[in-house]
N, C-alpha and C positions, 0 to 999 in steps of 0.2 A: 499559504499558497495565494498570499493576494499579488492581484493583478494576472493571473491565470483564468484561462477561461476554455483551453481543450486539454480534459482531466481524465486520463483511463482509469481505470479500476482493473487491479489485479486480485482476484479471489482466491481462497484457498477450496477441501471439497467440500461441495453444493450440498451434500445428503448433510452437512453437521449445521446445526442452529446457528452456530459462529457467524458463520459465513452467510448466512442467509439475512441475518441479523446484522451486521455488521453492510451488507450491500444495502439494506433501505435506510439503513441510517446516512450513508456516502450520499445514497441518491436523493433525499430527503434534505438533505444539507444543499447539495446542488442543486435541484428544486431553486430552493429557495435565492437562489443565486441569478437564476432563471437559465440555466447551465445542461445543457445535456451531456452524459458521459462521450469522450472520446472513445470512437470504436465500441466495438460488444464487450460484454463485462466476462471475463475469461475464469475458469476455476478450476483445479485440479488440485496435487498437492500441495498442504505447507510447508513447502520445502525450496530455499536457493534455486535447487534443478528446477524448478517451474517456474519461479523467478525470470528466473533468463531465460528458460523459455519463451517465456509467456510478454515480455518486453523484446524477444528478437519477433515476435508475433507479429508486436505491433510497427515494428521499424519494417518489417519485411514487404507485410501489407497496405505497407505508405498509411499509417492511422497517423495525422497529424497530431500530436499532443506535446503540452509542456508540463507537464504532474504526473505525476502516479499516486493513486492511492494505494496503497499494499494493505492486504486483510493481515498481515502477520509480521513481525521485523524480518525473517529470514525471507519472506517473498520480495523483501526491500530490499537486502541485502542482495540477494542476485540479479535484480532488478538494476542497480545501481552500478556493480560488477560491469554490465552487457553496455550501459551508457556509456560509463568510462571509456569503454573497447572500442566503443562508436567515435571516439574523442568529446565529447558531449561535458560540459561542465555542471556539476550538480553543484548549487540547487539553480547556479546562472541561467543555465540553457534549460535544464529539466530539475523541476523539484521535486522530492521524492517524502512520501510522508510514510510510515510502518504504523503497526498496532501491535501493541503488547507493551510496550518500553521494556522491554530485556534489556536490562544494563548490560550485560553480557554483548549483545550485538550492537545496542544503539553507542554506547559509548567508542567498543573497538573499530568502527566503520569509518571510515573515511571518505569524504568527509562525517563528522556524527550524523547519525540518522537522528530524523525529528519523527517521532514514537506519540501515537495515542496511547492514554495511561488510564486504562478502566478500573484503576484502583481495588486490582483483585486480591490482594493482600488486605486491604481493609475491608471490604464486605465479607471475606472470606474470617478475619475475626468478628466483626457482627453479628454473623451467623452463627457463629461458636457460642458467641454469647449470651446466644437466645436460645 
């Protein structure tokens, strides 16, 4: 997302660590950018449907932004959906970042989603191991 500098954050729900965890890290990274999130940091379900939701949110209430963060691929995924419908060129006009890297959804998206990969197949054998 370089050269971006009005970046929303789309959350998934607020009550699970995920998500709560995953928002200071976004904002923690922007910090450091000297960046405040575009608009309020929004969260509801992990799901498409809040996706688009949650991106007609921010078109409707004029939030100026060129990024999204997504807490999940699927909140990218409808996120990215609702752009397109807008004409909006990803990642040209708006770039779109997911978490999880679900090959399942980052690969079959169109354009590919760009997927943070918390490597949960490998701590999750580490821990096995221990």
């Amino acid at each position: 997302m370089w050269g971006r500098r009005h970046i929303a954050i789309i959350g998934g729900d607020e009550t699970y660590t995920a998500a709560t965890d995953r928002t200071k890290g976004a904002l923690e990274a922007l910090s450091k950018l000297g960046i405040e999130p575009a608009g309020p940091i929004r969260y509801d379900k992990w799901d498409e449907g809040w996706g688009r939701a949650a991106t007609r949110l921010l078109l409707d209430q004029g939030v100026k932004f060129d990024a999204v963060v997504c807490q999940n691929d699927q909140l990218a995924r409808g996120c990215i959906d609702v752009l397109k419908q807008q004409g909006l060129r990803i990642p040209d006009d708006v770039a779109v970042i997911g978490h999880d890297n679900w090959s399942l959804l980052t690969s079959s998206s169109r354009p590919a989603l760009t997927s943070i990969d918390n490597e949960t197949e490998t701590i999750g054998r580490c821990a096995a191991r221990f």
